[in-house]
C-alpha positions in Angstrom: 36.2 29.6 140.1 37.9 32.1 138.0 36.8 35.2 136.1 36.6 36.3 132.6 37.4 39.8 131.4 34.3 42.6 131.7 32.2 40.1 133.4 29.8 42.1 136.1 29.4 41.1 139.8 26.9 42.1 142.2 26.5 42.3 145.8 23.1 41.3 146.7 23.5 42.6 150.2 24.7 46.2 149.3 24.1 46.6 145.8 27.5 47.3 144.7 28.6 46.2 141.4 31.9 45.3 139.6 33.4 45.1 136.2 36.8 42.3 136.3 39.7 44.3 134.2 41.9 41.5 135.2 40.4 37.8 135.1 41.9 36.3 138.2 41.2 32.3 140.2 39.8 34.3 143.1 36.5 34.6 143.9 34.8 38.2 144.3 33.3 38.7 148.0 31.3 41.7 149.3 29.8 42.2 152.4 31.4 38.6 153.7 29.3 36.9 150.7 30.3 35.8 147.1 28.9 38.3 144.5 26.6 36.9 141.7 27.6 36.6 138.0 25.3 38.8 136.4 24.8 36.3 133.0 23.8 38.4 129.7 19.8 38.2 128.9 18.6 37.9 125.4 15.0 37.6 124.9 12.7 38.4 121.8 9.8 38.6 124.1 8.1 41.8 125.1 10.5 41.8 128.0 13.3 41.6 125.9 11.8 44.2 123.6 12.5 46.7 126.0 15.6 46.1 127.0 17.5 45.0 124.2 20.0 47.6 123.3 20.0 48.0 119.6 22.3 49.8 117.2 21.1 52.7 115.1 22.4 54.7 112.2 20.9 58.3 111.6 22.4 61.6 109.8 25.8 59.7 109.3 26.0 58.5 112.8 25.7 55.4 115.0 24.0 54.9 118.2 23.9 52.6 121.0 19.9 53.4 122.3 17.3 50.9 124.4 13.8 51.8 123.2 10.3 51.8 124.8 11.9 51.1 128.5 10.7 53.9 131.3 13.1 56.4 132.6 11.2 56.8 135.9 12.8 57.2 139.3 11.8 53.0 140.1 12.2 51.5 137.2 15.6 53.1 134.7 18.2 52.1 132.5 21.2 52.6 134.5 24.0 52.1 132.0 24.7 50.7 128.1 28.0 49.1 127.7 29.4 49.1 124.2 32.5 46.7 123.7 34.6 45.2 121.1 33.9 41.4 120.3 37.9 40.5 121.4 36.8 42.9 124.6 40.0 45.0 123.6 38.1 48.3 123.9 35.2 49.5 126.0 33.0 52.5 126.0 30.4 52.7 128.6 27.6 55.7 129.9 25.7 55.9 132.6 22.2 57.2 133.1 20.0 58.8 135.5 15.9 58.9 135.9 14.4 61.0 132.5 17.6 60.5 131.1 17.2 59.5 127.1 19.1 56.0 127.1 20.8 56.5 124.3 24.5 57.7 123.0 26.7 58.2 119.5 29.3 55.5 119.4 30.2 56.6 115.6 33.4 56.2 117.0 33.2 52.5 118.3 33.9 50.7 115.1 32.2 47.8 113.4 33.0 44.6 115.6 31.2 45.0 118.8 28.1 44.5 121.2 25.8 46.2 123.4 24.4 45.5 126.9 22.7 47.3 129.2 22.4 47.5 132.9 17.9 47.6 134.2 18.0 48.5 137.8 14.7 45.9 137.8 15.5 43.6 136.0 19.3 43.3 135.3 21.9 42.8 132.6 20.8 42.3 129.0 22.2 42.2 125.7 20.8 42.8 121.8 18.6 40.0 120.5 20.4 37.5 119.0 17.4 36.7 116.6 17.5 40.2 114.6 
């Protein structure tokens, strides 16, 4: 097994959750278990409706938001990753219950993709069919 660079991990034991910087052969173990590839979700479904991170352009500005998904203390956005196709550059915010999920990435450039973290129901990326 080997890694590939800003995959995520998690430990389904403890919850914790990693991000490879450095793809390596070695496989990632928490809690004396291998952690589970979290693979990218895409779904135009309702489900995917609310979670799908989409890109936004108001007052001369872009924005990285997830629309129609709660903010409530059991069911949140934890964080939207923003990342350039060749994964050369990363920019990344986390969230917190009531939070708006939502930030400017005017700064990001043109090349690059959103995902975003439920803490339901998991990783998941913009719809591939807009």
């Amino acid at each position: 097994m080997s890694t590939e660079k800003l995959q995520l991990y998690k430990c389904h034991i403890c919850g914790n959750m990693v991000q490879v910087i450095q793809p390596g052969a070695g496989e990632l173990v928490c809690c004396g278990e291998a952690m589970e590839l979290l693979n990218i979700q895409h779904d135009s479904s309702e489900m995917g409706e609310k979670h799908a991170p989409k890109i936004d352009f108001r007052e001369n500005k872009k924005f990285v938001q997830v629309i129609s998904h709660p903010m409530a203390m059991e069911h949140y956005i934890q964080f939207i990753e923003v990342y350039k196709k060749d994964k050369s550059e990363l920019h990344l915010k986390y969230f917190q219950p009531n939070d708006v999920p939502e930030f400017d990435i005017s700064y990001a450039g043109d090349d690059i993709e959103a995902i975003e973290h439920c803490n339901i129901h998991g990783l998941w990326g913009e719809d591939k069919n807009d």
